[in-house]
BALUMNU-578781 format. One record per residue: residue in three letters; x, y, z of N, C-alpha, C in turn. Coordinates in steps of 0.05 Angstrom, whole numbers, plus 32768, in hexadecimal, padded with zeros to 4 digits. Layout:
N
 rest   nx   ny   nz  cax  cay  caz   cx   cy   cz
  ALA    X    Y    Z    X    Y    Z    X    Y    Z
...
//
This chain:
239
 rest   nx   ny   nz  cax  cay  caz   cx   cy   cz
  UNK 7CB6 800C 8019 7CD0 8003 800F 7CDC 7FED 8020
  UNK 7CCF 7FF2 803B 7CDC 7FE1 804D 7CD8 7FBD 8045
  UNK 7CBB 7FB9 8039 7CB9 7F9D 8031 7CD2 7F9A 8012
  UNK 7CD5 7FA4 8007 7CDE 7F99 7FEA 7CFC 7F9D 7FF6
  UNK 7D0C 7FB4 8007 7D27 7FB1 800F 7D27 7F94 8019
  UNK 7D1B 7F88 8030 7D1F 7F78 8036 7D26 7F58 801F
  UNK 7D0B 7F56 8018 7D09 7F46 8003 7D27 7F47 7FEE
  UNK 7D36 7F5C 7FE9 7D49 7F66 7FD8 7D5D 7F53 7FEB
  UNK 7D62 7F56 8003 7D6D 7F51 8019 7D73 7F2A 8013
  UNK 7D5E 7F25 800D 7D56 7F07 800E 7D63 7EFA 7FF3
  UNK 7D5C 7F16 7FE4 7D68 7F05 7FBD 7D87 7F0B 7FC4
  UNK 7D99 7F1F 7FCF 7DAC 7F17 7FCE 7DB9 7F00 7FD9
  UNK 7DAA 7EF7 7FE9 7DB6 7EDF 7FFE 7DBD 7EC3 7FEB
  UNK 7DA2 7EC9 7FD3 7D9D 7EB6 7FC4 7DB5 7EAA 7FB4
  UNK 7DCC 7EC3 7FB4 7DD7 7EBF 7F99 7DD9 7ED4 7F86
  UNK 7DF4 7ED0 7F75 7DF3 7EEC 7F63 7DE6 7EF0 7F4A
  UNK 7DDA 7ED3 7F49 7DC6 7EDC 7F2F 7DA7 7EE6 7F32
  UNK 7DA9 7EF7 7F4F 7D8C 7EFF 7F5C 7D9C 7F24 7F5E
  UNK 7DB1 7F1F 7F51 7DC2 7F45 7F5A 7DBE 7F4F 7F48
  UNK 7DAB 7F50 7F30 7DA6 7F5E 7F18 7D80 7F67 7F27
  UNK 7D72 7F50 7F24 7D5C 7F55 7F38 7D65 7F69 7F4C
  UNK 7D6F 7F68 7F61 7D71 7F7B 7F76 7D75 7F94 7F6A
  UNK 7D88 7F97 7F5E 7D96 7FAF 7F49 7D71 7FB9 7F42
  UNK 7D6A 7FB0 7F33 7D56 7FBD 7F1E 7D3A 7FC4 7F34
  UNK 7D32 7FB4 7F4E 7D21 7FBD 7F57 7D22 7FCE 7F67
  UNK 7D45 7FD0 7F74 7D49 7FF2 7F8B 7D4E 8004 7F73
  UNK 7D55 8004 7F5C 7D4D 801A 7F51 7D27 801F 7F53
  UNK 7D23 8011 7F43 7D07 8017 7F3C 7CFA 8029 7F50
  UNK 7CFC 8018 7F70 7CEE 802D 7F82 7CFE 803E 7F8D
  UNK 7D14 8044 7F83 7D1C 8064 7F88 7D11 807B 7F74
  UNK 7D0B 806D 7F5E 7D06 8077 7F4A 7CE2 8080 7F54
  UNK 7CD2 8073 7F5D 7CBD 8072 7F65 7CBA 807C 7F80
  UNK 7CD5 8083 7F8C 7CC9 8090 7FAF 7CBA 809D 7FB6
  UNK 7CB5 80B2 7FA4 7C92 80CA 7FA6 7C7F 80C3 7F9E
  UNK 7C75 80AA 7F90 7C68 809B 7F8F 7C5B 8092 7F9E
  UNK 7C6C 8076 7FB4 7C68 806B 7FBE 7C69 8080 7FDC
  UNK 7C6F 8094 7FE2 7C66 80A7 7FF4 7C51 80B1 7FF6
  UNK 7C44 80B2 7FD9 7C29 80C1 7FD9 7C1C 80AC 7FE2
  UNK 7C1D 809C 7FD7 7C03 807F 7FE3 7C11 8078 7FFD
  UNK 7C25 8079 8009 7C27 8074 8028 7C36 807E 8030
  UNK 7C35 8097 8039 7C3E 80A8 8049 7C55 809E 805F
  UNK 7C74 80A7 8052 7C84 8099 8064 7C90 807A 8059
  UNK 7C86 807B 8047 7C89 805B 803C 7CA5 8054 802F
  UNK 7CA5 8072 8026 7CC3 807D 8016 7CD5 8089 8024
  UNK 7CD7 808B 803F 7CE8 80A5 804B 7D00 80A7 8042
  UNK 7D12 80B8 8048 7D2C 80C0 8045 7D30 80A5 804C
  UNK 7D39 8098 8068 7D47 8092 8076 7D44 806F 8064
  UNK 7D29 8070 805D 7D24 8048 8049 7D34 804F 802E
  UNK 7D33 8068 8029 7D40 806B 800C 7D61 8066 8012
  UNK 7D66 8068 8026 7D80 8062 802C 7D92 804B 8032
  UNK 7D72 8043 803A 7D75 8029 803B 7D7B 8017 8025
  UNK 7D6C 801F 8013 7D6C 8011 7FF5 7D82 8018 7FE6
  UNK 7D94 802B 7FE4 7DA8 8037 7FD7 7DBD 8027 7FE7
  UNK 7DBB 8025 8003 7DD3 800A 8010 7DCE 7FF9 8001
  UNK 7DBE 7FEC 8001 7DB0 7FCD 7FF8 7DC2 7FC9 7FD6
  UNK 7DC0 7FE4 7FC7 7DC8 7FE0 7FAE 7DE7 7FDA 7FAF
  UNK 7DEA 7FF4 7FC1 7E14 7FF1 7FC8 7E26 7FD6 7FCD
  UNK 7E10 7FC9 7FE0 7E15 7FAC 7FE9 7E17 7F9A 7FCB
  UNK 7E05 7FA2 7FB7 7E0B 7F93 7FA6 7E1C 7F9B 7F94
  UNK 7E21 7FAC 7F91 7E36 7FB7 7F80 7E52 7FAE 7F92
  UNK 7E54 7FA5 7FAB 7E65 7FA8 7FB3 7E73 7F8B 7FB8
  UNK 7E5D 7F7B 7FB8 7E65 7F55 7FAC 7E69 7F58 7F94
  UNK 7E61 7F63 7F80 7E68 7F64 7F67 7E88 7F76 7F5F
  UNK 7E91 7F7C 7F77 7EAF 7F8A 7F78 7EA1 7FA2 7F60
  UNK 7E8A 7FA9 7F5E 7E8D 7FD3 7F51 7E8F 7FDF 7F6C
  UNK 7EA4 7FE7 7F70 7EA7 7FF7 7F8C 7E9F 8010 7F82
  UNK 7EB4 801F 7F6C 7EA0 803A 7F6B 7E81 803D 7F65
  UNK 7E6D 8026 7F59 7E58 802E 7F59 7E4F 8025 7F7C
  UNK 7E53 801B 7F84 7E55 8011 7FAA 7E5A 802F 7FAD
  UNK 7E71 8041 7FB3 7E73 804E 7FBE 7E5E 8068 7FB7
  UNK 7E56 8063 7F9E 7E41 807A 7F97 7E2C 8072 7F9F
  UNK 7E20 8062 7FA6 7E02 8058 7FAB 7E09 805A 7FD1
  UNK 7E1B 805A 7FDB 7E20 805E 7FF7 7E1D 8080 7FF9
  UNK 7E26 8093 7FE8 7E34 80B3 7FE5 7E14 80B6 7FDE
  UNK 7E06 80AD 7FD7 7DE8 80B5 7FD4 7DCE 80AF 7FEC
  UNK 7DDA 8098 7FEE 7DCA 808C 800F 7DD1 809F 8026
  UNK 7DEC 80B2 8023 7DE9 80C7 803C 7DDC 80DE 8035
  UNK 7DE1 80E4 8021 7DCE 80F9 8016 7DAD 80EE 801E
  UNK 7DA4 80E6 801E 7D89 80DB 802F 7D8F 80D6 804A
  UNK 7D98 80CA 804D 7DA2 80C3 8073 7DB9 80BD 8078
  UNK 7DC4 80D3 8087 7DE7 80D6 808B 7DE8 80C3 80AA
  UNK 7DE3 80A8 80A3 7DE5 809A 80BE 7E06 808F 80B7
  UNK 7E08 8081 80DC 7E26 8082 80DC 7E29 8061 80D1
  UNK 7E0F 8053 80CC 7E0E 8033 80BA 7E18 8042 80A2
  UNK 7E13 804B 8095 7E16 8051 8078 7E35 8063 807C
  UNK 7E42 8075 8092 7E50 8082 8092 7E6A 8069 808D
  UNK 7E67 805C 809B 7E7B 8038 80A0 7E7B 8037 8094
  UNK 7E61 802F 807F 7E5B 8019 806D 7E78 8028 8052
  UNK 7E71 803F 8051 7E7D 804B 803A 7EA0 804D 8041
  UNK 7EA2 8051 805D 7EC9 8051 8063 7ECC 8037 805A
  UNK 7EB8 8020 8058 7EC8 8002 805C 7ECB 7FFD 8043
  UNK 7EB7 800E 8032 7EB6 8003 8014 7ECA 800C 8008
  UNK 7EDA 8022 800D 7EE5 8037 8006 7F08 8023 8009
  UNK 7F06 801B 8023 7F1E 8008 8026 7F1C 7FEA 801B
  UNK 7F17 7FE8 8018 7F0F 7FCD 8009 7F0F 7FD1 7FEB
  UNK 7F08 7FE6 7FE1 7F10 7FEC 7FBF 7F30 7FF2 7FB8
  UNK 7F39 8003 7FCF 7F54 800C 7FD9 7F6E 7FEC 7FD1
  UNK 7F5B 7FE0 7FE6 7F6E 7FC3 7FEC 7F67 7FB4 7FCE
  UNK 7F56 7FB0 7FC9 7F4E 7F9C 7FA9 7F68 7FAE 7F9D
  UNK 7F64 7FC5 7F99 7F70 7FCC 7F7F 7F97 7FCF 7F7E
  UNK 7F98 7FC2 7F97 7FB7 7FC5 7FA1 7FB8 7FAC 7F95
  UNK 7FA9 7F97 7F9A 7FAA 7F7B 7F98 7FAA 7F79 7F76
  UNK 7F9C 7F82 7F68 7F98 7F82 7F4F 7FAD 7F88 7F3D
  UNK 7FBF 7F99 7F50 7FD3 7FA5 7F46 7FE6 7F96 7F47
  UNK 7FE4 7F81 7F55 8000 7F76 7F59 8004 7F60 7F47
  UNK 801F 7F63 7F34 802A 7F51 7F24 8042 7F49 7F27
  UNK 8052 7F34 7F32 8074 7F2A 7F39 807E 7F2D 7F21
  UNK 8079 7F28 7F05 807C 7F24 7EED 8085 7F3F 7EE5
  UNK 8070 7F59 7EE5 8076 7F71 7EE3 8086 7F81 7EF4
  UNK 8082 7F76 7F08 8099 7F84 7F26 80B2 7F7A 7F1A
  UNK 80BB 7F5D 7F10 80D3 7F5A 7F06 80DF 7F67 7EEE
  UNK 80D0 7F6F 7EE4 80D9 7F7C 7EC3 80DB 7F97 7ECD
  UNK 80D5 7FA5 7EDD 80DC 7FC1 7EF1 80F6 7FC4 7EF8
  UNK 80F1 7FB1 7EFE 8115 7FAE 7F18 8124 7FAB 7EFF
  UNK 812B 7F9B 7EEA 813A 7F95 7ED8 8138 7FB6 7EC7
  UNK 8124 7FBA 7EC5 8133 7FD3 7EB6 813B 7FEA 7ECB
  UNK 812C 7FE2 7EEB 813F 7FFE 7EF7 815F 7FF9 7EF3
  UNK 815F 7FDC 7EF6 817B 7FD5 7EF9 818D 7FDF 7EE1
  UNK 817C 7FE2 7EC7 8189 7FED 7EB1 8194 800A 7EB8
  UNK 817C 800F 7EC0 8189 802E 7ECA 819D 8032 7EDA
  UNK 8196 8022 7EF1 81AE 8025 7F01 81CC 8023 7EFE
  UNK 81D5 8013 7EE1 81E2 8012 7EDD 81F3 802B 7ECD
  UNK 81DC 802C 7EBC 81DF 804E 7EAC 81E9 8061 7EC0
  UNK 81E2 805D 7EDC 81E8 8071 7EEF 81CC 808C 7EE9
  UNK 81B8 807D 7EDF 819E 8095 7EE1 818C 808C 7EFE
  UNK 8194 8091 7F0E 8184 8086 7F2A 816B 8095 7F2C
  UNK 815C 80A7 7F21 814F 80B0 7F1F 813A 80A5 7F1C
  UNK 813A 8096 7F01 8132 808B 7EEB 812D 806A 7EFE
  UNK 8147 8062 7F03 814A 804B 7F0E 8139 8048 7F2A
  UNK 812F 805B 7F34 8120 8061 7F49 8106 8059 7F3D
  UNK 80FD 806A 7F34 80E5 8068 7F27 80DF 8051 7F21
  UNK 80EF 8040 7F0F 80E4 8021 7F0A 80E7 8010 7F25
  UNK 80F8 8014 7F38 80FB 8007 7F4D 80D5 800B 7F5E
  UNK 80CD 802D 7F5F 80B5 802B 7F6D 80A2 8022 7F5F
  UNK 80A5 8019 7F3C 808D 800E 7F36 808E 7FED 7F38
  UNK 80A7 7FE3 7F42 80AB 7FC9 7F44 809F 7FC0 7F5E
  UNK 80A1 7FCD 7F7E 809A 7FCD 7F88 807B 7FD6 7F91
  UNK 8068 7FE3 7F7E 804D 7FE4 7F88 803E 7FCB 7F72
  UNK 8056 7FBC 7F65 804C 7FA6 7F5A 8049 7F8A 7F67
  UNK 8064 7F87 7F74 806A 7F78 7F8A 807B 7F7A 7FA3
  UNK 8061 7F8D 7FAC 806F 7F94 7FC9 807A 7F85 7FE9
  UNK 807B 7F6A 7FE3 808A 7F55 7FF4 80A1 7F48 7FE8
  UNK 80AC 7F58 7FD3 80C8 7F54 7FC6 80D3 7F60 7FD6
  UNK 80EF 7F52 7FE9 80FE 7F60 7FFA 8116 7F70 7FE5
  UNK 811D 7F61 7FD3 812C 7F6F 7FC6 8126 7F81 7FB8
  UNK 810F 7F8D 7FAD 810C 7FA8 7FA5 8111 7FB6 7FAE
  UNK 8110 7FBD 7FD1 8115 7FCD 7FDD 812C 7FD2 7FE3
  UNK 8143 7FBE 7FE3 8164 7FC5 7FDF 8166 7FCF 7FC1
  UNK 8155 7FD5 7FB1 8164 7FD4 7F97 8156 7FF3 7F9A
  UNK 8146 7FF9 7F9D 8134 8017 7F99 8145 802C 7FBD
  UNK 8155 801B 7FD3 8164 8023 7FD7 8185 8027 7FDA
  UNK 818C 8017 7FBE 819E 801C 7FB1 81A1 8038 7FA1
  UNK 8190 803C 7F92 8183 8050 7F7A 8186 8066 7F97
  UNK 8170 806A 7FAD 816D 8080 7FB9 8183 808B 7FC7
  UNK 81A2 8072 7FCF 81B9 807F 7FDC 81BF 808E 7FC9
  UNK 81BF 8087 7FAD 81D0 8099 7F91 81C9 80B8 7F90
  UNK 81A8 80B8 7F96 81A2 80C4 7F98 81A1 80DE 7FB4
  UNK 81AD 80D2 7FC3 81B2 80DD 7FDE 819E 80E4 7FEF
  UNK 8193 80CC 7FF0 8178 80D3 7FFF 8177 80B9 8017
  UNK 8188 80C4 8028 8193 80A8 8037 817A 80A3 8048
  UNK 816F 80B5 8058 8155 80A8 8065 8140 8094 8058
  UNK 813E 809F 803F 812A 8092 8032 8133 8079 8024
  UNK 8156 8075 8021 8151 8054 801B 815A 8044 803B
  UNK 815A 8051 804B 8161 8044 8068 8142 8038 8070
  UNK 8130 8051 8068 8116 8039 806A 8111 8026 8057
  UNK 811C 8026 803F 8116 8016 802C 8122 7FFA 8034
  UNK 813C 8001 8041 814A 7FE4 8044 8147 7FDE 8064
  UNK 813A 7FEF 807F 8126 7FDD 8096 8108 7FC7 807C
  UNK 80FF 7FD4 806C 80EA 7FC5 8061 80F7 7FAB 805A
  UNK 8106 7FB0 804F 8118 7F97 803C 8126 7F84 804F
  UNK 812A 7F8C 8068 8133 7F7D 8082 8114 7F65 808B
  UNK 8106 7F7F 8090 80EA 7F68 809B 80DE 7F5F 8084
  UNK 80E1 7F5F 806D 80CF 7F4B 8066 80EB 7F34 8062
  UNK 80FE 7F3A 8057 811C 7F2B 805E 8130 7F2F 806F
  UNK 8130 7F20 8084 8147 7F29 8098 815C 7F1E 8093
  UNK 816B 7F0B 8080 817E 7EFB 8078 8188 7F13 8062
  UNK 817E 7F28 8055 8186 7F30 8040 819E 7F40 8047
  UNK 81B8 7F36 8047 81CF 7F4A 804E 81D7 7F55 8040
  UNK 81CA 7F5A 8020 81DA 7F78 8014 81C6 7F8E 801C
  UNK 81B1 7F87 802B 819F 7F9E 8036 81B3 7FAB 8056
  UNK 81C4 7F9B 805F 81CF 7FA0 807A 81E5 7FB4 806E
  UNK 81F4 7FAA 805A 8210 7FBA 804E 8202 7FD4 8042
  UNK 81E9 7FD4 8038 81E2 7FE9 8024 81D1 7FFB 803E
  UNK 81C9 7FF2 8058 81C5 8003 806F 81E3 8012 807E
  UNK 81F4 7FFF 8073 8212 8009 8081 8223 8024 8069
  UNK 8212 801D 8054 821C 8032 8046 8212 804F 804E
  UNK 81F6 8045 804C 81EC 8064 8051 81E2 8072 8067
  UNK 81EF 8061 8082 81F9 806F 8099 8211 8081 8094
  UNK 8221 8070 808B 8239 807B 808B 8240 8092 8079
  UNK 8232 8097 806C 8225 80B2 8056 821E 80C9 8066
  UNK 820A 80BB 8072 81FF 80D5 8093 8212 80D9 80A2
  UNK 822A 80C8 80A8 823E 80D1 80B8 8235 80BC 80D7
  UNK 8221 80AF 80D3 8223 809C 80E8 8222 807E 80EE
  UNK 8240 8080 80F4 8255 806D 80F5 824C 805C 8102
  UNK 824B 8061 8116 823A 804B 812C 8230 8035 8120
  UNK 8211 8044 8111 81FD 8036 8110 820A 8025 80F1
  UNK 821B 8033 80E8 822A 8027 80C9 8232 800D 80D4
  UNK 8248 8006 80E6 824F 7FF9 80F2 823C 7FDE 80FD
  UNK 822A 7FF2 810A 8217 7FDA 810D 8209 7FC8 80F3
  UNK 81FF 7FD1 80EA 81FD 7FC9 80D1 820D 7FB6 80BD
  UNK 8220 7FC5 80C1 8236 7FA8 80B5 823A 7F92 80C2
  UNK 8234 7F96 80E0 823C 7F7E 80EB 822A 7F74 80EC
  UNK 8208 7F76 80EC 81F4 7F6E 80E4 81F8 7F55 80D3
  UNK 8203 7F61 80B6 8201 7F50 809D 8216 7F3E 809B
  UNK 8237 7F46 80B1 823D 7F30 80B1 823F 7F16 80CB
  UNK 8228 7F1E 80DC 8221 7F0B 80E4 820E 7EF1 80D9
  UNK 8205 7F03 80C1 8203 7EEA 80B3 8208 7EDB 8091
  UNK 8220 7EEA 808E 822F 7EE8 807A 824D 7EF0 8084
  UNK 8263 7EDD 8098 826E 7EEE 80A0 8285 7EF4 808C
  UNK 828D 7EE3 8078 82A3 7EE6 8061 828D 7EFB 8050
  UNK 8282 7F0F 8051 8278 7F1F 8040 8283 7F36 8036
  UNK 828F 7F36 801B 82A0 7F4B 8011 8293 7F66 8022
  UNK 8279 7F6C 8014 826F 7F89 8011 826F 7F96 8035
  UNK 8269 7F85 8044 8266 7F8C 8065 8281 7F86 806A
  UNK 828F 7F7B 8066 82AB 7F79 806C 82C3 7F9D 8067
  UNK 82BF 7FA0 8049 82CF 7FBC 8040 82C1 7FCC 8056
  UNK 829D 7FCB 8057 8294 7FE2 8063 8296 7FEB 807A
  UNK 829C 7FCD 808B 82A7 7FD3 80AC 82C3 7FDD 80A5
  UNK 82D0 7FDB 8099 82E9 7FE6 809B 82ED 8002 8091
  UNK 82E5 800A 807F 82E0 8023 8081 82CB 8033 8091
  UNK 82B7 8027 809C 82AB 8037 80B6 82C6 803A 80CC
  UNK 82D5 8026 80CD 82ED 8021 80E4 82FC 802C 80E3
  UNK 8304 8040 80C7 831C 8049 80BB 830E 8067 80C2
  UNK 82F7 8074 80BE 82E8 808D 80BC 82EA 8092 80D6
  UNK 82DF 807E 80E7 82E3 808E 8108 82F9 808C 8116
  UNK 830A 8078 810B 8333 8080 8112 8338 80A0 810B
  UNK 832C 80A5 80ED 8338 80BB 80E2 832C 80D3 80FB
  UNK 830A 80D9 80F5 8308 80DF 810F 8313 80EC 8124
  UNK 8318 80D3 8134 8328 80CE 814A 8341 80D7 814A
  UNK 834F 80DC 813D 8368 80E4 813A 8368 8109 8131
  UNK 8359 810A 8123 834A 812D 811A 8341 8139 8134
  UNK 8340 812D 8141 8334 8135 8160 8315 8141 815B
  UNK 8302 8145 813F 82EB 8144 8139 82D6 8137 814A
  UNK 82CF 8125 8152 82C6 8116 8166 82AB 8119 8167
  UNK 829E 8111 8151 827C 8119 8159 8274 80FB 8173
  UNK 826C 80FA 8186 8261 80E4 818B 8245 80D7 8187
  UNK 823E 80E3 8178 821E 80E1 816A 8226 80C8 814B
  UNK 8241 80DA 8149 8252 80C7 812D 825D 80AD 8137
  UNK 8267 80A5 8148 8274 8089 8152 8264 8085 8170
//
């Protein structure tokens, strides 16, 4: 087996109109391994047959069939569980992973998401409006604004941690975005911490400083820990 893998080795180099050839002759001598054992002892071992079942994966795997790649690798250990073929199969495995994120991605359909979460959101079904927000974002996930808008939907929903990460995301891929700073100052100040509310607003109007939305919100963070302060309440974890 060891002469014709090789040779196989050589037609792919050639080009992909030599990957139907390759295809049809590592079958054949898998198909033939007791065969070609009986006339040379060893000629077929486990470990060449595994070799040849890589050889096929590789082509299935320029040809982007990852699942037939990943089955022709899931068979090559079953003959020889080496740690080449163990790699070979984590890398293929990530690399089908990554294509199919990529394949997925449409700006076109990510925008018609957001427009109807936004329908919802309006309805006041945040639920709903969530849901199209996360399918807008696994469409186009370097939209900074999805992520203020899906954590708009999740303050409604009162799930303040989870749009606080939504809108750090929406910060680094946009750091200019200041209704992500006011909509971080909201839902501190939901948790009860003022501080970081505060910070936040002043965040967004350092760089928007006539900004309605960070403007009301520092003032009522300013007004909450007067009140506070005067209640003799006093968390210092809160201001």
């Amino acid at each position: 087996l060891t002469y014709y893998n090789n040779k196989c080795a050589v037609w792919i180099e050639m080009g992909a109109d030599k990957y139907d050839l390759v295809i049809e002759t590592c079958k054949d001598l898998v198909s033939r391994r007791y065969e070609i054992n009986s006339a040379n002892p060893g000629g077929a071992s486990f470990e060449k047959v595994a070799k040849i079942l890589c050889r096929m994966a590789k082509v299935y795997e320029k040809r982007k069939m990852f699942d037939e790649a990943i089955e022709m690798y899931n068979k090559a250990l079953t003959e020889d569980n080496s740690r080449f073929t163990r790699n070979a199969l984590r890398e293929i495995q990530k690399v089908k992973e990554t294509h199919e994120k990529t394949a997925y991605l449409d700006p076109e359909k990510a925008e018609a998401h957001r427009e109807k979460g936004n329908e919802y959101f309006k309805e006041q079904d945040w639920a709903k409006a969530k849901v199209e927000y996360d399918e807008a974002i696994n469409r186009n996930p370097e939209d900074a604004k999805l992520y203020s808008n899906r954590a708009a939907a999740l303050t409604k929903l009162l799930a303040y941690p989870d749009a606080l990460r939504d809108l750090d995301e929406c910060l680094r891929l946009d750091p200019t975005f200041v209704k992500a700073h006011s909509r971080k100052g909201a839902a501190h100040f939901f948790m009860k911490e003022y501080h970081k509310a505060l910070q936040a607003y002043e965040a967004g109007l350092k760089l928007e400083p006539g900004n309605d939305e960070c403007l009301k919100g520092r003032e009522q963070v300013l007004s909450k820990i007067a009140e506070t302060s005067r209640s003799g309440e006093v968390d210092e974890e809160q201001i």
